[in-house]
N, C-alpha and C positions, 0 to 999 in steps of 0.2 A: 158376620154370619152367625153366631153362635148366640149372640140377644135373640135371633130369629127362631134360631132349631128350639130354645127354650121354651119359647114361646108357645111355639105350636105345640110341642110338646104337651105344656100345662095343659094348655089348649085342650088336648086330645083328652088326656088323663080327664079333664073335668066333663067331657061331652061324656068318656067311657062309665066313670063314674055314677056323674047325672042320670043316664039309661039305666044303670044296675040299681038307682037308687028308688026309679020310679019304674021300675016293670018288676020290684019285689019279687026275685025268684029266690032261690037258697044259694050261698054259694057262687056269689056274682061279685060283688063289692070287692073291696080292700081288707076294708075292716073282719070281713066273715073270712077271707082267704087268708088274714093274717092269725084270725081265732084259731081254725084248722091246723094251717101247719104247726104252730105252736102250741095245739092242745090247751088251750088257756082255759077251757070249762072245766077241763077235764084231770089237768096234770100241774100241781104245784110245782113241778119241777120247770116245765114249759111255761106258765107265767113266768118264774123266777131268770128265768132266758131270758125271754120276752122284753122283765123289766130291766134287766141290767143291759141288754144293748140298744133298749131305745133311751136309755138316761144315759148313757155309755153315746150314742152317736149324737144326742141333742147337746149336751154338754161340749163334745170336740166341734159340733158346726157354730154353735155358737162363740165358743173361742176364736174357732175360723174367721167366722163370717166380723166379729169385733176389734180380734188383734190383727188381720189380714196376715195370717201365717198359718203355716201346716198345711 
């Protein structure tokens, strides 16, 4: 059941995605929602967040996903 919910899931994420990607509004996507809450034009500080937990979460899923632990 759970290869399933993933799936759709993606699924959904790329159809929601897709639409924000092509009816260019502001403030639609991932990428712009993630710029926002993090201030990343705006706030060194907020990049600096930014960077260290998506090097911080891609580094432990990759451990993950390789060592099959955590």
């Amino acid at each position: 059941m759970w290869p399933v919910i993933w799936i759709v899931w993606s699924l959904l994420f790329a159809v929601f995605e897709g639409v924000a990607l092509a009816n260019r509004r502001d403030n639609d996507t991932l990428s712009e929602n993630f710029r926002r809450l993090f201030h990343t034009r705006t706030s060194k500080a907020g990049r600096a967040v930014f960077a260290v937990g998506w090097i911080g979460f891609s580094g432990w899923f990759a451990i993950h996903i390789l060592t099959e632990t955590m």
